[in-house]
N, C-alpha and C positions, 0 to 999 in steps of 0.2 A: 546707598549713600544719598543723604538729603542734597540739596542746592548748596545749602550753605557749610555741609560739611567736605564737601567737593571743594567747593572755595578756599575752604583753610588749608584741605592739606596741599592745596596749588602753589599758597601763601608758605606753606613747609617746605614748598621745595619736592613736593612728590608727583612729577609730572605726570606716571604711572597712570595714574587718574585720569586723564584726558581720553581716554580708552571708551571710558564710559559715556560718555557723548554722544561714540559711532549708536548707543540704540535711539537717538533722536533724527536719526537719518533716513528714514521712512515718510516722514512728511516730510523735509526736501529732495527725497526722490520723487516724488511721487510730483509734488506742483512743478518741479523743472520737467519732467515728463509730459505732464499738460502744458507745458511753455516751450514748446521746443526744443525741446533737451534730450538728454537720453542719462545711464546710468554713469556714466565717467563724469560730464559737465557735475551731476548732480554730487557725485565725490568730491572732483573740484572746488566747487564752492562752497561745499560742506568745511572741507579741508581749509580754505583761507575762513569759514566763519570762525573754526577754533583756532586759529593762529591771530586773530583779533579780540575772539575772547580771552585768550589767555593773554595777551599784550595788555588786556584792558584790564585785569586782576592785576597783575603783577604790576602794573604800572598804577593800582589804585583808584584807578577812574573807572570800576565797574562797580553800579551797585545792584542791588539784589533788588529789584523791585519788578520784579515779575521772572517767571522760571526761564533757570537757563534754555531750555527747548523752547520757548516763544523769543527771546533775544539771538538765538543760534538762526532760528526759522527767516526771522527777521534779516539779519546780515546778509544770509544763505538768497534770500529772494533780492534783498539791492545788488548782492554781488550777478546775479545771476543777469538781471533787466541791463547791467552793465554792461553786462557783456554780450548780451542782444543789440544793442545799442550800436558798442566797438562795432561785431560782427556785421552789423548793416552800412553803418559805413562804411566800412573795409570795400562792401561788396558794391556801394555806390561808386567807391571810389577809382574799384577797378574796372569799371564798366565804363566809370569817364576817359581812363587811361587807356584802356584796349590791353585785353589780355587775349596771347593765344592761347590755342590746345593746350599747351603744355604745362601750362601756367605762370609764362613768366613774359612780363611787359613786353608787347610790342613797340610800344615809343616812351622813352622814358622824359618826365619834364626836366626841362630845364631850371636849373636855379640860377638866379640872376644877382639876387640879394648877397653882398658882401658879410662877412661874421659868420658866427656861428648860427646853426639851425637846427630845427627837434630831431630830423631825420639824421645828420651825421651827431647828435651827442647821444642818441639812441644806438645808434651803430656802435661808436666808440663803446660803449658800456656794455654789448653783449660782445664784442672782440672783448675787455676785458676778463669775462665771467668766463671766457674759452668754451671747448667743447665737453662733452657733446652739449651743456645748456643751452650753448647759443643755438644750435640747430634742432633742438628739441623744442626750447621757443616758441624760435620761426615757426616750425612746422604747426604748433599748436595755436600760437595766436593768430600769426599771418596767412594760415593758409588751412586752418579751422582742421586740420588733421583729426580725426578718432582714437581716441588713446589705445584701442584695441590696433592699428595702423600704426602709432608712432612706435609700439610693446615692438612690434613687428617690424619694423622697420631700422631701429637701433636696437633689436637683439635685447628687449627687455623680458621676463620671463610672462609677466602676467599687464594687462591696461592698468592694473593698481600700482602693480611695480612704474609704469613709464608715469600714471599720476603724482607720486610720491617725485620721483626724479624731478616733474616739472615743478612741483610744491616747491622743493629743494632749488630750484634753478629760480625758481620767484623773488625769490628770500637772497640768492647772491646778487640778484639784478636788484633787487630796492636797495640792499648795500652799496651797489655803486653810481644810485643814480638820486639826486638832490629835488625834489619837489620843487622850490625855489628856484632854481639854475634853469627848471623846466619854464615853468612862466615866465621869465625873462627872455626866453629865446625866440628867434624870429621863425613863423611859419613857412615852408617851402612854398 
C-alpha cells in the first residue's frame, strides 16, 4: 500500500491500516538504541509518533510531503530527546532532593505558595484516571521503570502488553489534563 493510499483508507475510517507502520520501526529502534534507549522506549515513541500521525490525518493537518517513515522517524526522535530531556531532570532533580535506597524522598520541599500548583493538578489528574494507570505512570515516568519490570510487576503478560497499557494510560491522562490550566499554574 502506497503513502497515499494508506492515507485514504485512514480518511475511510479503516484504522486496520495503522498495522502497517510497525515495518518502519527498525530505524526508530535502532537510533533510540544508539541514544540511550533500549527496544520498549523505542516502541513507546514509535507508538505516540502514530497516535500523532493519525491525529494529524484525521484532523486534516497532515500533508504528504515527504514519506510517512521520515515524518514517523522524525516525531519518533523529538519524542524520544524529550524524554531524555524529562529523564535528566527528573534525575537532577532528585539528587537536589535526597533520595534514599529505596527510592523515595528523604526530605520532601516545602510549598509555601498559596493556589493551585503543577504538582497537586498533576496529582489530582492521575487519582482521576484511577488504577492501575496511575501507578503504571509513576512507575514508567517517575521512576524510569523497564517495561519488561512494569509487565512484571502488574501481572502484564508480555513488555508490549504493559507498553500498550501505558499508551492507553497516556491517552486518559491528556483527557484530563488542559495544556492551558498547565501554564497558568504556579511552580512548586
Amino acid at each position: 500500500m502506497t503513502d497515499q493510499e494508506l492515507i485514504d483508507q485512514l480518511k475511510k475510517g479503516n484504522e486496520n491500516c495503522l498495522q502497517q507502520l510497525y515495518q518502519h520501526m527498525g530505524m526508530v529502534k535502532s537510533w533510540v538504541g544508539q541514544n540511550n534507549g533500549n527496544e520498549d522506549d523505542a516502541l513507546d515513541v514509535f507508538q505516540e509518533a502514530i497516535i500523532v500521525f493519525y491525529k494529524n490525518v484525521m484532523a486534516g493537518n497532515y500533508e504528504l510531503r515527504s514519506k510517512i517513515s521520515t515524518y514517523l522517524f522524525e516525531i519518533s526522535k523529538r519524542q524520544w530527546l524529550n524524554q531524555l530531556n524529562r529523564r535528566k531532570k527528573y534525575e537532577n532533580r532528585q539528587s537536589e532532593v535526597g533520595v534514599s535506597q529505596e527510592g523515595h524522598e528523604s526530605i520532601s520541599p516545602e510549598i509555601t505558595r498559596k493556589g493551585p500548583n503543577l504538582r497537586e493538578y498533576l496529582e489530582k489528574a492521575l487519582t482521576k484516571i484511577g488504577e492501575p494507570c496511575k501507578s503504571v505512570l509513576e512507575a514508567t515516568i517517575f521512576l524510569g521503570m523497564r517495561m519488561e519490570d512494569i509487565a512484571e510487576r502488574f501481572n502484564y503478560s508480555s513488555a508490549r502488553s504493559a507498553s500498550q497499557q501505558k499508551l492507553r494510560c497516556l491517552q486518559k491522562l491528556r483527557g484530563e489534563v488542559s495544556y492551558d490550566v498547565i501554564i497558568r499554574l504556579k511552580q512548586p
